[in-house]
C-alpha positions in Angstrom: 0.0 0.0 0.0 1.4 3.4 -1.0 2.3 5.9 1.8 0.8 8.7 -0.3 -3.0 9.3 -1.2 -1.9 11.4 -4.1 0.4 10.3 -6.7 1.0 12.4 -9.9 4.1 11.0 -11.8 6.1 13.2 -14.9 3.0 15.1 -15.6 3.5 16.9 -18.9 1.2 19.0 -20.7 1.5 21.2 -24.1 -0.3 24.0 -26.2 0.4 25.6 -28.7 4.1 27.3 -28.4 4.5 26.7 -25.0 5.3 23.5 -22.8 3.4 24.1 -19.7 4.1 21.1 -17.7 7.0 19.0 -18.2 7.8 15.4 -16.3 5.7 17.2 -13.3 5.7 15.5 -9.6 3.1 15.5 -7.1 2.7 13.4 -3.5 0.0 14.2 -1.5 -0.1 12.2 2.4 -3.7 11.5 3.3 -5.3 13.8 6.2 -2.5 16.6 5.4 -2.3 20.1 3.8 -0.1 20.0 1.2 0.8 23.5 -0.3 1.4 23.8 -4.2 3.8 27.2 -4.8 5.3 28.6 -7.8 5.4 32.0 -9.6 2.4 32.9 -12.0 2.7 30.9 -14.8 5.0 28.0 -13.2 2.1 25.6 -13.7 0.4 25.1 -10.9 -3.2 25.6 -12.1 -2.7 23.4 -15.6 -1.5 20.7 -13.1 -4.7 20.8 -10.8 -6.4 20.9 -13.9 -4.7 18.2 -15.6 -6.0 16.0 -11.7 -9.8 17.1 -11.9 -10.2 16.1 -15.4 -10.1 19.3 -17.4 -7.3 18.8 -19.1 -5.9 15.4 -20.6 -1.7 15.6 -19.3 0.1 14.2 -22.7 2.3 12.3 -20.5 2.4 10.5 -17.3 0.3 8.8 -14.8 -2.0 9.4 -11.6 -2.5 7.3 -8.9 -5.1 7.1 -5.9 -4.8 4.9 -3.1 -2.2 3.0 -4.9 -4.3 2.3 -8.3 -3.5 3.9 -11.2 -6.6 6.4 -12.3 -7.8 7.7 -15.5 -9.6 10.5 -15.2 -11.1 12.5 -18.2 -13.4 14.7 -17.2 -14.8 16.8 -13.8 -17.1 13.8 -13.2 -14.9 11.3 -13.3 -12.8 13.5 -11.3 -15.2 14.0 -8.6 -16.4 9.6 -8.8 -12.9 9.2 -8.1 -12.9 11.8 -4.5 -11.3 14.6 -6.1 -12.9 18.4 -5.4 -11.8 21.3 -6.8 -12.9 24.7 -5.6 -12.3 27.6 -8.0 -10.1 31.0 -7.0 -13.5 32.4 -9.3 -16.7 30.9 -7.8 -19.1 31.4 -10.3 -22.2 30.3 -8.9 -25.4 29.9 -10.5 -26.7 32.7 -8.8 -30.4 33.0 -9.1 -31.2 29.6 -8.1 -31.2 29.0 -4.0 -27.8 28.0 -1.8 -28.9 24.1 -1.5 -29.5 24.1 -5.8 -26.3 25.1 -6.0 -24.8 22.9 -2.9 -26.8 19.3 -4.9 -26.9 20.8 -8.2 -26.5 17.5 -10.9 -27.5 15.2 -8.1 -30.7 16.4 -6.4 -31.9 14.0 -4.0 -35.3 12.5 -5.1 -36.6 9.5 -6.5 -37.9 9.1 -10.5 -37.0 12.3 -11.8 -38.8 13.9 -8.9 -36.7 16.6 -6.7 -37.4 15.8 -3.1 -36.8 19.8 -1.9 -37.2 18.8 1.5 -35.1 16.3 1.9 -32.5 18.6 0.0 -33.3 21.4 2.7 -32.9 19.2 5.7 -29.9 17.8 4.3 -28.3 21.5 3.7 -29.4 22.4 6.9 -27.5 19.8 8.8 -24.1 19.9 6.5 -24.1 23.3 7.3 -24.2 23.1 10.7 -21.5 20.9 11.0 -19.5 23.5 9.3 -20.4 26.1 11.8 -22.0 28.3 8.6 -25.3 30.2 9.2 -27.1 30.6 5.9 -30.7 29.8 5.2 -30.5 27.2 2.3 -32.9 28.6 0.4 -31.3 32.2 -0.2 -30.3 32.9 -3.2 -26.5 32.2 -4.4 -26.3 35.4 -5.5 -26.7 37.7 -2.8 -23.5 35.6 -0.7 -20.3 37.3 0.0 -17.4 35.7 -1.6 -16.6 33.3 1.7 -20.7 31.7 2.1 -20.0 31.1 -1.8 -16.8 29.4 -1.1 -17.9 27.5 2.6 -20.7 26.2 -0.2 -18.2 24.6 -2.3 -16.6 23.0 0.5 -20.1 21.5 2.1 -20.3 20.2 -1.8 -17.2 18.6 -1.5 -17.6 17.1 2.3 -21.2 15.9 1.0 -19.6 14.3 -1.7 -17.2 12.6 0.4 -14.2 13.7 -1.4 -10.6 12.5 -0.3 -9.1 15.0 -1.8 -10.0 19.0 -2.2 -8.3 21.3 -4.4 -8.1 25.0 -2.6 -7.1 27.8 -5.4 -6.5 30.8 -3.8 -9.4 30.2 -1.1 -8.5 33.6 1.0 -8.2 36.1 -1.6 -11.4 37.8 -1.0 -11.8 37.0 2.4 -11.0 38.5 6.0 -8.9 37.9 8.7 -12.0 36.2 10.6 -13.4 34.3 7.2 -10.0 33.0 7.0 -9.7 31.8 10.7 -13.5 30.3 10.4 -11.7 28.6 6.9 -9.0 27.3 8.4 -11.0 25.7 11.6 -12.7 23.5 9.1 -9.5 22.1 6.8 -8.1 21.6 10.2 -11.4 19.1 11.1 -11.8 17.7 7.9 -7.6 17.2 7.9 -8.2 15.0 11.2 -10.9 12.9 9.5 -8.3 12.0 6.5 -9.5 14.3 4.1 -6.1 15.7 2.4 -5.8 19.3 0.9 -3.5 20.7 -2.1 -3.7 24.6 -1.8 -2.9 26.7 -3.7 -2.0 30.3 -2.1 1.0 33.3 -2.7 0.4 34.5 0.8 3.4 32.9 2.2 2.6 33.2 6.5 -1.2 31.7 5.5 1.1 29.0 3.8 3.4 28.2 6.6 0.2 28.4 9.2 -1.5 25.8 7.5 0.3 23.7 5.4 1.9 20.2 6.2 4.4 20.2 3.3 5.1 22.3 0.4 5.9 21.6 -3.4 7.1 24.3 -5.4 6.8 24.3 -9.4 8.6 26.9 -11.5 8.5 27.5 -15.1 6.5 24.4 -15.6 9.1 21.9 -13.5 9.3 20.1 -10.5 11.7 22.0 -7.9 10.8 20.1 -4.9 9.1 18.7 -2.2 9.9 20.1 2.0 7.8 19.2 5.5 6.7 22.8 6.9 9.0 22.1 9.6 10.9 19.6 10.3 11.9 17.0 13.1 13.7 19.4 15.6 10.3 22.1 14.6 12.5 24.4 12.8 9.9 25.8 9.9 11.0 26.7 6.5 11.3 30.4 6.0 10.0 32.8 3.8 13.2 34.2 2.2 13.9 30.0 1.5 10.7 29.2 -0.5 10.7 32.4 -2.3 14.5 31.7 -3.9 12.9 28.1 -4.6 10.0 29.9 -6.8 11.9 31.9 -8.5 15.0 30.8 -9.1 17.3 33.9 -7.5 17.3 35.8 -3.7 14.5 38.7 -3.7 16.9 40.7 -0.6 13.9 43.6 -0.8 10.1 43.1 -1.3 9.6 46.3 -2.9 11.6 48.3 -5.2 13.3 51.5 -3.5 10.9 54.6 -4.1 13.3 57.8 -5.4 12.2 61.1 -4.9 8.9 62.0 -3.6 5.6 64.1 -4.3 5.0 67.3 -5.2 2.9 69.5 -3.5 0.6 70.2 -6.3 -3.0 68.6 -5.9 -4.4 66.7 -9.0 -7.4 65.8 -7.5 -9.1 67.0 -4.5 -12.4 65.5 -3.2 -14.8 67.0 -0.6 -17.4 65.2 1.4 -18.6 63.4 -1.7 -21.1 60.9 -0.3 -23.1 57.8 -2.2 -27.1 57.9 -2.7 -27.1 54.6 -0.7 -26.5 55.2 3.2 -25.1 52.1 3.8 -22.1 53.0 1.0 -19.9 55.8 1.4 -20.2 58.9 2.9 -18.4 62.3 3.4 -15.0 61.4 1.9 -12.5 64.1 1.6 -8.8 63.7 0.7 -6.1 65.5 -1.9 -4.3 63.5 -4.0 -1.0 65.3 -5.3 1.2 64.7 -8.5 3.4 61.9 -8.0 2.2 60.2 -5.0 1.1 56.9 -4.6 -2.2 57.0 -2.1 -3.2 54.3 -0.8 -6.4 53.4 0.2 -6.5 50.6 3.5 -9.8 49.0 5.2 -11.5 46.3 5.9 -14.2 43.7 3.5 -17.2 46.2 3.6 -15.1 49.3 4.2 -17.0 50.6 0.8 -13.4 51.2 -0.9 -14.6 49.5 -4.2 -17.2 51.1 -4.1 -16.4 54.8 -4.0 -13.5 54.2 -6.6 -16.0 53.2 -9.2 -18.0 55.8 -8.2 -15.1 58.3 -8.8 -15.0 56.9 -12.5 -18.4 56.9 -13.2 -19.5 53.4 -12.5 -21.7 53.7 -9.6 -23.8 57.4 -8.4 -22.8 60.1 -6.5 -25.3 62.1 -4.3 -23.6 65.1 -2.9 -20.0 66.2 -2.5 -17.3 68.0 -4.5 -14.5 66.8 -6.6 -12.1 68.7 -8.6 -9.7 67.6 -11.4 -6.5 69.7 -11.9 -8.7 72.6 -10.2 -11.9 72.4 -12.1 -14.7 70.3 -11.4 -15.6 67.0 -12.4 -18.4 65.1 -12.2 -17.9 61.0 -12.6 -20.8 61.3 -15.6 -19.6 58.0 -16.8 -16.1 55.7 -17.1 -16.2 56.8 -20.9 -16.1 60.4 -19.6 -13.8 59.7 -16.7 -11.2 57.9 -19.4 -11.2 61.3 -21.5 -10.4 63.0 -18.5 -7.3 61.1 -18.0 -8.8 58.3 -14.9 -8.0 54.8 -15.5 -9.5 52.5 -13.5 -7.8 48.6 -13.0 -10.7 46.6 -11.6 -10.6 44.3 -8.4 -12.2 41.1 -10.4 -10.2 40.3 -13.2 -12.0 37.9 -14.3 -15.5 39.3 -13.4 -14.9 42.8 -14.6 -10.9 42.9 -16.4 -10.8 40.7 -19.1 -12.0 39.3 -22.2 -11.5 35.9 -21.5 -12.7 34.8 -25.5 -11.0 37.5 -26.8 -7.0 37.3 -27.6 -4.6 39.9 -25.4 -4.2 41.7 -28.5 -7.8 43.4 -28.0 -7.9 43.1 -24.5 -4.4 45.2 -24.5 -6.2 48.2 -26.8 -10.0 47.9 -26.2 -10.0 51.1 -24.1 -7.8 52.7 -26.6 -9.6 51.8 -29.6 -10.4 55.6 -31.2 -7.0 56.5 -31.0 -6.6 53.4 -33.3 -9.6 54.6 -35.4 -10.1 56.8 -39.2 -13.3 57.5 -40.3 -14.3 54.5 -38.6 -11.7 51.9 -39.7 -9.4 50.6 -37.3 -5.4 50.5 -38.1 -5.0 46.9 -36.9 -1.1 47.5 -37.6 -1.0 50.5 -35.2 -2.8 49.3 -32.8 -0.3 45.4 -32.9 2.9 47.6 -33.1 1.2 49.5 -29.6 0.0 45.9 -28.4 3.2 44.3 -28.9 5.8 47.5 -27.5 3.5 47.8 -24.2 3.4 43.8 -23.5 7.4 43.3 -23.5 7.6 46.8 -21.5 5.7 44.7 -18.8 7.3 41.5 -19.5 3.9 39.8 -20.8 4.8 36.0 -20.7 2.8 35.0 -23.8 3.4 33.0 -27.5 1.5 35.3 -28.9 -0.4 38.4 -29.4 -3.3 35.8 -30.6 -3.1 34.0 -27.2 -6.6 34.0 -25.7 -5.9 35.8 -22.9 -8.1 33.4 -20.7 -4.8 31.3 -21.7 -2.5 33.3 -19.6 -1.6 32.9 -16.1 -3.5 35.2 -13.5 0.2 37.4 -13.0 0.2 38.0 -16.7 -3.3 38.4 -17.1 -3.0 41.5 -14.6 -0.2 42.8 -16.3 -1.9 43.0 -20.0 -4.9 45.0 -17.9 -2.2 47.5 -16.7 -0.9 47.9 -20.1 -4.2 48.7 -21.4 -4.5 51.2 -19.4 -1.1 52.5 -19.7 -1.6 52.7 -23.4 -4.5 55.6 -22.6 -1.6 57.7 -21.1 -4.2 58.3 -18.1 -2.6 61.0 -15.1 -4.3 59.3 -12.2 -4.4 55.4 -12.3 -6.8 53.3 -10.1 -5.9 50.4 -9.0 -8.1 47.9 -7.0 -6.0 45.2 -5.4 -3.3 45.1 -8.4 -1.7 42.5 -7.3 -4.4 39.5 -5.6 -3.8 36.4 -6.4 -0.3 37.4 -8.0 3.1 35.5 -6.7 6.2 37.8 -5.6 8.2 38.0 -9.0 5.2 39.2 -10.8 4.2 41.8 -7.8 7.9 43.3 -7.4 7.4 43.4 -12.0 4.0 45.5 -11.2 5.6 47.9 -8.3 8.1 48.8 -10.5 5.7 49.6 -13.2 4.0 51.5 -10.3 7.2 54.0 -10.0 8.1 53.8 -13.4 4.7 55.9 -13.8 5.0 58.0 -11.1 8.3 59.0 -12.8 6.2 59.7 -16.0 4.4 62.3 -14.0 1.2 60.3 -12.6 -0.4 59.8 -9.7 -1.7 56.3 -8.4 -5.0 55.5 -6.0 -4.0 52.3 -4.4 -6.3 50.0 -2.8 -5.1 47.2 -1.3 -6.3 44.5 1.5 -2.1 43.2 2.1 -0.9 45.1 4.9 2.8 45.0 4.1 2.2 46.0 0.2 -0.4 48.9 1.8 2.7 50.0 3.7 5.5 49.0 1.4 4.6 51.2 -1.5 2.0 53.9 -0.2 3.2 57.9 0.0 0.3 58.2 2.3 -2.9 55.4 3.4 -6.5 57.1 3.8 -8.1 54.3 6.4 -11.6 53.4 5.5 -13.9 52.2 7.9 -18.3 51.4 6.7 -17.7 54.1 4.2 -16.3 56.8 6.5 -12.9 58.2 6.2 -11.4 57.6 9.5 -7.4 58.9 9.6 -4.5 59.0 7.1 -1.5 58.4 8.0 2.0 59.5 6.7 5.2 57.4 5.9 6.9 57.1 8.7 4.1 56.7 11.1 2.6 53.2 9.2 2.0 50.2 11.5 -0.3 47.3 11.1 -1.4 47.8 14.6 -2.6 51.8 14.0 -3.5 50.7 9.9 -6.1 48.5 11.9 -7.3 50.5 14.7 -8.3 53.0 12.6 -9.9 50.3 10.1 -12.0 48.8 12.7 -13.0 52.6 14.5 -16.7 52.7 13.6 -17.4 49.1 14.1 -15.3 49.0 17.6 -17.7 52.5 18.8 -20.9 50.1 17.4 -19.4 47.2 19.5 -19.0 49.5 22.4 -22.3 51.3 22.3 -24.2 48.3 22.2 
């Protein structure tokens, strides 16, 4: 019998001009959490793929138990134990939570949907997970952690072995990721065994059992968390594993600072909805990099997109280069020179059909036009020059950019916008889901900007990124403004007194 639950022996996998996987090596120990690591694009996802049946490896052989498996598709994936929960949930969201929790195997007998039993049964997996949520709300109006707690009860009620975490805390907070990890830890000490996937390395060495890191489509290697005397592996070690080379500084050195001149000053702009933001007044200046710091629900998103014309504005003043703007629409907030990078790339970045070509110059697309016809060898020399600026990994302009890895992905968004020659850039959470080579590529894309002259609004949920690259952090707390604070005076421990103000005064008042 085979010490390992998990066997996935010289795993290779192709497309078109590019090897993705090649003579790949996975072992995963039954009732453990083993962490899969690599730099964006080192494989990692076409590997777990490769395991749940949606893609067929050219080479090699899995193993489960000691058999040998074949497994070519999601469903014979999931027959065989093996769940997989998505870094993008995309539920079907007008149908209730227990549809989606039993959806292609509703309990019932001859074709007939037995709803109750389905409801009990929710009911009861859901309080074993310690998750309050009526089973017949709709999947739609769940926050990003019920929707992913939902794919785990799937899993347990399928009785899977094996679950495939990608990214599971990306959109989640600090309490959604302890409630997280107090269920792999139960389901871990009932045999069920774990390969997650995460670039947040302290989450990593919290709750991980052993660690294989993959880079540029290769096995590097296999190492226990910590070892027999408890020593655990450090950060600065697995980093140099993924990429190849010692990263002595997280961030890029920041030269020169400021000005004083004010680019865009806001005053008391509030949302029509009261439970959105209210009252928000800051100055950003030429040059500086503010960032924006809070908690899930601190209404961040949502005042951004209202500032470029995504979402309404009720009352308030902002002014752009000293005359005033109003956020009529992002069409209007684009020829004004904002640029807005989205927090979902997926949901709200991309064009996941179409190739990074068009994705690079969609929002440029009159500059490329005369008298309505497009100057498609314009708008590839562009493409092409603003793509190996930012170090694109791709074969080709034709890629789909669905293709890419989620690192690169992010970086073909930036160039878009960079290609508008926008003065203030917006970035929600530029670098989520993205592992350290490809962040410290986008910080210095950051500064090489605010070199050009720009200005960058930074939001951003990683404390240490919020602190490493920020001129100044506005704290948001429920839609209220609650403190800035300057370099020099940045701690976590201040970041998240002020982040948690108005709920803390709630907490006390009650």
């Amino acid at each position: 019998m085979s010490e390992y639950l998990l066997e996935m022996k010289n795993i290779t996998k192709t497309f078109p001009g590019v090897k993705a996987l090649d003579n790949v090596q996975l072992n995963v120990r039954k009732g453990t959490v083993h962490a899969l690591m690599g730099e964006n694009g080192a494989g990692k996802s076409t590997l777990m793929k490769c395991l749940f049946g949606i893609y067929e490896p050219d080479g090699g052989e899995i193993y489960l138990e000691g058999k040998k498996a074949y497994i070519h598709s999601a469903r014979q994936a999931m027959d065989n134990g093996i769940a997989m929960v998505h870094q993008e949930l995309h539920p079907i969201r007008f149908r209730s939570v227990m549809e989606n929790v039993y959806i292609g195997r509703f309990p019932g007998h001859f074709g007939v949907v037995d709803h109750k039993a389905m409801y009990d049964k929710t009911k009861a997996l859901f309080a074993d997970l310690e998750l309050d949520v009526d089973p017949l709300a709709l999947a739609g109006e769940q926050s990003a952690a019920i929707l992913q707690m939902m794919e785990i009860a799937r899993a347990v009620d399928m009785k899977a072995k094996i679950i495939i975490l990608d990214e599971p805390t990306s959109s989640l907070s600090d309490r959604e990721v302890e409630h997280l990890f107090k269920i792999i830890n139960r389901l871990r000490a009932q045999g069920v065994a774990f390969v997650y996937i995460s670039h947040k390395m302290k989450e990593i060495l919290e709750i991980s059992d052993e660690i294989t890191v993959m880079r540029d489509g290769t096995y590097v290697g296999t190492w226990p968390v910590s070892d027999e005397k408890g020593e655990k592996l450090t950060i600065d070690f697995i980093i140099k594993q993924m990429v190849g080379r010692e990263m002595t500084n997280q961030f890029p050195a920041r030269e020169g600072k400021p000005s004083s001149e004010v680019v865009l000053k806001v005053e008391h702009v509030s949302s029509p909805l009261p439970k959105s933001f209210q009252d928000v007044s800051f100055e950003l200046h030429k040059q500086e990099i503010l960032g924006i710091g809070g908690l899930v629900g601190a209404q961040r998103t949502e005042f951004v997109e209202a500032l470029f014309g995504l979402r309404g504005i009720a009352s308030g003043e902002i002014l752009l280069n000293g005359a005033r703007y109003t956020a009529k629409s992002p069409g209007y907030a684009k020829s004004q020179g904002l640029a807005l990078l989205t927090e979902e790339r997926r949901a709200t970045g991309i064009f996941g059909i179409l190739p990074i070509l068009e994705n690079t110059v969609i929002a440029n697309q009159r500059h490329y036009a005369t008298m309505g016809v497009l100057n498609d060898r314009k708008r590839a020399v562009d493409a092409d020059a603003s793509c190996k600026e930012l170090n694109v990994k791709t074969p080709s302009l034709n890629t789909l950019i669905q293709n890419l890895s989620g690192g690169n992905q992010q970086k073909v968004l930036i160039a878009r916008w960079l290609l508008t020659n926008s003065d203030i850039l917006i970035l929600d959470e530029p670098t989520r889901g993205i592992d350290v080579g490809a962040k410290y590529e986008i910080y210095n894309i950051m500064l090489g900007q605010i070199k050009l002259g720009r200005s960058i609004i930074m939001i951003s949920s990683e404390m240490p990124e919020l602190m490493g690259m920020s001129d100044r952090i506005m704290v948001m707390c429920e839609g209220r403004v609650t403190g800035f604070l300057n370099k020099g005076e940045y701690s976590q421990e201040k970041i998240m007194a002020l982040a948690t103000q108005f709920a803390s005064h709630k907490k006390t008042a009650a």
